[in-house]
C-alpha positions in Angstrom: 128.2 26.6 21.3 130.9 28.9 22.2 132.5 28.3 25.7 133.6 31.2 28.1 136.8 31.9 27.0 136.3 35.1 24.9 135.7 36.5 28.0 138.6 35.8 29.9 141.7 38.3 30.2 144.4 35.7 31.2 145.1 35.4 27.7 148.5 35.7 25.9 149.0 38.6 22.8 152.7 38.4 22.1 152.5 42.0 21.8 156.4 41.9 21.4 156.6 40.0 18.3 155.3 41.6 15.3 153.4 39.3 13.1 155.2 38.5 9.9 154.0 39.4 6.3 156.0 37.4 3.9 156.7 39.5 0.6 154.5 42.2 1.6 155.4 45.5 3.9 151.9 45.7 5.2 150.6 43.4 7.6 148.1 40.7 6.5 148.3 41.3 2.8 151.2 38.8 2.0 148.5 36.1 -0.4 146.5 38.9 -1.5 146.1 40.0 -5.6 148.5 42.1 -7.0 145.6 44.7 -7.8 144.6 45.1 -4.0 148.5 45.4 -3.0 148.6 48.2 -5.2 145.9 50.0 -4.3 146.9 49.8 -0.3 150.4 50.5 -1.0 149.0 54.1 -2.5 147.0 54.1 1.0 150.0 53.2 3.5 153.7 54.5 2.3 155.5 51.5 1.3 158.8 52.9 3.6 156.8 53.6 6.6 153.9 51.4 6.1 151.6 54.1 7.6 149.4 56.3 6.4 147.4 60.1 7.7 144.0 59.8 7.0 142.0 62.9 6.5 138.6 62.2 7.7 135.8 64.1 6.0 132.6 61.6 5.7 131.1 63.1 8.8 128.0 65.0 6.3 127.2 61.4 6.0 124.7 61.5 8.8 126.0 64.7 10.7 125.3 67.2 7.4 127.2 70.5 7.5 130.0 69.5 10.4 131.7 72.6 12.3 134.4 72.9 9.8 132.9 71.2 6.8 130.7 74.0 6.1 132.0 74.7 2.6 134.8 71.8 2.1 135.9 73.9 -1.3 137.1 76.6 1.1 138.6 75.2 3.7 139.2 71.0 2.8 140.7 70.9 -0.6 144.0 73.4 0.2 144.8 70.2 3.0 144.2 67.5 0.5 148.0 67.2 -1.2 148.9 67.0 2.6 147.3 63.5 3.3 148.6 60.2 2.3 145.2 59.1 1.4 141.3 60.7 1.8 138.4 59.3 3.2 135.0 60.3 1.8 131.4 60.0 0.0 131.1 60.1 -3.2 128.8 62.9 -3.4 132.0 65.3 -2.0 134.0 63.8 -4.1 132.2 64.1 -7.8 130.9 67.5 -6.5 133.9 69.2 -4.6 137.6 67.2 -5.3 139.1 68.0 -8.1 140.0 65.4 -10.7 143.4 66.5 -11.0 144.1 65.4 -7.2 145.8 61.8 -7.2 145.3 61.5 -3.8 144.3 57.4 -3.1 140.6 57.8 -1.9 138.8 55.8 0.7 135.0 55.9 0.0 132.3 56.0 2.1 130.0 52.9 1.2 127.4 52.7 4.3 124.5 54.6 5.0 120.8 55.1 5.9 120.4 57.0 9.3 120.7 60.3 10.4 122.0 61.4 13.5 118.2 62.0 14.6 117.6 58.3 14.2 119.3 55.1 15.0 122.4 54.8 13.9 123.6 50.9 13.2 120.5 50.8 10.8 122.7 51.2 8.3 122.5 49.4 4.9 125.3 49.4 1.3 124.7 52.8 -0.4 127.5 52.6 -3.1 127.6 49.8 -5.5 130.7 48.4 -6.5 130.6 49.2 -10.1 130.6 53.3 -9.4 133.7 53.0 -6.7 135.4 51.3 -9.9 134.1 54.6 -12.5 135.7 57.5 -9.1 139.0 54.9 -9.0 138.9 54.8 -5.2 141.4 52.6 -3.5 139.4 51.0 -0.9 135.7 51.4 0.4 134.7 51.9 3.9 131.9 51.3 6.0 130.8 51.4 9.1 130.0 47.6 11.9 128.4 48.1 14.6 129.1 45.5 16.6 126.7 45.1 20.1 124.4 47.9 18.0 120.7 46.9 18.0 121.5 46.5 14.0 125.0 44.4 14.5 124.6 41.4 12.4 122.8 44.0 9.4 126.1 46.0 9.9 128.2 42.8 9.7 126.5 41.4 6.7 126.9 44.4 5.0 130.7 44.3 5.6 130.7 41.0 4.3 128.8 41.4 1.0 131.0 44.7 0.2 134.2 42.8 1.1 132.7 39.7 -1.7 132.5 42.4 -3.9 135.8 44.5 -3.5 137.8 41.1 -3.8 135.9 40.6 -7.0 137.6 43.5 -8.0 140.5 43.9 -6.0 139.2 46.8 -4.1 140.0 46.7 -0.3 137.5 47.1 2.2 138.1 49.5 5.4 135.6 48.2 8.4 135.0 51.2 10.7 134.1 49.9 14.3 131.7 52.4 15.6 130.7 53.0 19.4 127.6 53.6 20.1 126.4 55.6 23.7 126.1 52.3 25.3 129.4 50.9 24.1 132.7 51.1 26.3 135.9 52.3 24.7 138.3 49.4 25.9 140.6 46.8 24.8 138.4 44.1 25.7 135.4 45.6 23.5 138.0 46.7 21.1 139.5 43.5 20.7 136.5 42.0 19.8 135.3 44.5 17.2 138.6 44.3 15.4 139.2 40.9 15.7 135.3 40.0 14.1 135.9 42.9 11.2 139.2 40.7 10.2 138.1 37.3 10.7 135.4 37.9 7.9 137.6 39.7 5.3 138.0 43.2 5.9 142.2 44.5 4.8 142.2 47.3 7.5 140.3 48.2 10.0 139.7 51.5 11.7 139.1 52.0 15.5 139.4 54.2 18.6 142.7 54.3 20.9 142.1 53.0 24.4 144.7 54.8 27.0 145.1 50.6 28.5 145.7 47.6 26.4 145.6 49.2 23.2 148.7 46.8 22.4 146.7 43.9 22.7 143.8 45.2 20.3 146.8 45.7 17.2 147.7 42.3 17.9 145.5 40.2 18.1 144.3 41.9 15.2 145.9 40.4 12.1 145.4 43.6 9.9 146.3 46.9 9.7 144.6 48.9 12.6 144.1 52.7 11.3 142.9 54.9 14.3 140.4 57.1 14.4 140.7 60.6 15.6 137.2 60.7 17.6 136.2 64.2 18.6 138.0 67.4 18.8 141.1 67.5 21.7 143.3 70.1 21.8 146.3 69.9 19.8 148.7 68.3 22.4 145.9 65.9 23.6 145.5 64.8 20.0 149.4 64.3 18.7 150.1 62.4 22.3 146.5 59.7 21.1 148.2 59.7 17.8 151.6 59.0 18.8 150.5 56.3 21.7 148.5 54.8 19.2 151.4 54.4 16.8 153.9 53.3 19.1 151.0 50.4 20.4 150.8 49.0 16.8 148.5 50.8 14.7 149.5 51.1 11.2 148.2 55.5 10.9 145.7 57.4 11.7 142.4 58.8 9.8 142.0 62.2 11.7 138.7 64.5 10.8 138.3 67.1 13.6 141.5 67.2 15.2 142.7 68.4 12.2 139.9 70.6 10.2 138.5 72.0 13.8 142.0 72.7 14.6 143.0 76.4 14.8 145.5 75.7 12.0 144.8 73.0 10.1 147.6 73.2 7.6 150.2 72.9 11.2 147.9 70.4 12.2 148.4 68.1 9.5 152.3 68.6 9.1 152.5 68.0 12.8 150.7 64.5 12.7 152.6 63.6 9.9 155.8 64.0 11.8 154.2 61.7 14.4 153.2 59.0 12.5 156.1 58.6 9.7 159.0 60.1 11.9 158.2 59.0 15.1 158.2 62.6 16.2 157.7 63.0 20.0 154.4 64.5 21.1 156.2 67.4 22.8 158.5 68.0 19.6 154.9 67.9 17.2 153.2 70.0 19.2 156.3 72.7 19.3 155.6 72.2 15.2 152.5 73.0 15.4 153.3 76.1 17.2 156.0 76.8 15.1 154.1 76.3 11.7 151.0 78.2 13.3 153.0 81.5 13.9 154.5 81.4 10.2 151.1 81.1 8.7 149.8 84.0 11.2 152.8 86.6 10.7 151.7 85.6 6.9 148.1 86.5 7.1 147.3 90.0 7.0 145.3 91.9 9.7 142.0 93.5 8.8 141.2 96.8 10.2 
């Protein structure tokens, strides 16, 4: 039986030392097959060994998301600005086209609708179609301390079994639920479960304290997640804290495609994560790039 320990905060994280991948840039992936090196070196640049997400799974279980309304419209012209694109296959067959070369990260989980409860997820991709749309990893949600955890953790598990049949990696999504807290200590766990049973990345929320003990004690890449919409400085100062605490990117949905410029947006948080730009600096960016693309647009009378 497990003793008390997990819950003790006198623990030691080394968050100084970076752990060491030998003959691989990205953190954790040193033994793994050639085939699932490739696909996350398309995922996270091999120079920076970080990667912008562009959330846009949200239809999911939300359906028509502010913003997401008509992704033809107002997603695809953002696309060739992401390093890599997260979601379902039903956007993707229907709405991206084929000619993008974008790496994609599908969307494998599902079941619930917002209206119901949401860990009662269950697999809703098999293996053999992520293979047909060429994704480079599959994601899924894990609900861990949902009424549904150890459904949510065995569905990690089998897809993970079945990526590494096929050298597919798997991103584990650690979802809050209302009753969850948002900090390290909860954080820590999450992560720290989703990478102990296989999964090569793992996306999670930013926590204001200790979020440098989450990325490491977490021996994989930690990707993290936008969360709802902040306004633009709010959002490039999480991205940038997040960054300099040890996560390997970002996979940013609303803070980008709810933002009043999108196309800014995404330019600006890609200064922040691959150049280290300061918040301050992005956000003058932003404005920057805003104003171009509004002295651009034509006024209607």
């Amino acid at each position: 039986m497990a003793d008390t320990d997990a819950v003790k905060e006198a623990k030691k994280f080394y968050e100084d030392i970076p752990m060491e991948t030998p003959g691989f840039f990205l953190k954790g992936a040193g033994s793994l097959d050639w085939g699932m090196k490739n696909r996350l070196s398309r995922i996270f640049n091999p120079q920076t060994g970080r990667t912008v997400m562009l959330a846009i799974d949200h239809g999911y279980f939300q359906g028509p998301t502010t913003g997401l309304e008509r992704v033809d419209l107002t997603i695809v012209p953002l696309m060739p600005m992401a390093d890599a694109l997260m979601l379902t296959r039903g956007i993707l067959r229907t709405t991206v086209p084929p000619s993008l070369t974008k790496p994609i990260v599908m969307r494998s989980s599902g079941g619930p609708s917002i209206l119901k409860e949401l860990s009662n997820e269950e697999l809703a991709v098999d293996i053999e179609d992520a293979i047909r749309m060429n994704v480079s990893a599959v994601t899924l949600q894990v609900f861990i301390g949902g009424k549904y955890e150890t459904r949510s953790v065995h569905n990690m598990t089998r897809l993970i079994d079945m990526g590494m049949r096929y050298g597919i990696p798997t991103m584990a999504v650690t979802a809050v639920g209302k009753a969850m807290t948002r900090d390290a200590q909860y954080l820590r766990l999450a992560c720290r479960i989703c990478a102990e049973l296989g999964a090569q990345i793992v996306k999670t929320y930013y926590c204001p304290e200790g979020f440098e003990t989450v990325t490491a004690s977490c021996p994989v890449p930690i990707v993290m997640a936008g969360g709802k919409k902040l306004p633009e400085l709010e959002a490039l100062t999480m991205a940038y804290n997040a960054i300099s605490r040890g996560a390997a990117g970002v996979d940013m949905g609303r803070n980008i495609f709810q933002s009043e410029a999108p196309k800014a947006m995404m330019e600006a948080v890609h200064n922040v994560v691959h150049k280290n730009l300061k918040p301050a600096e992005a956000y003058d960016l932003y404005q920057t790039l805003k104003n171009k693309t509004s002295q651009k647009t034509p006024s209607r009378a």
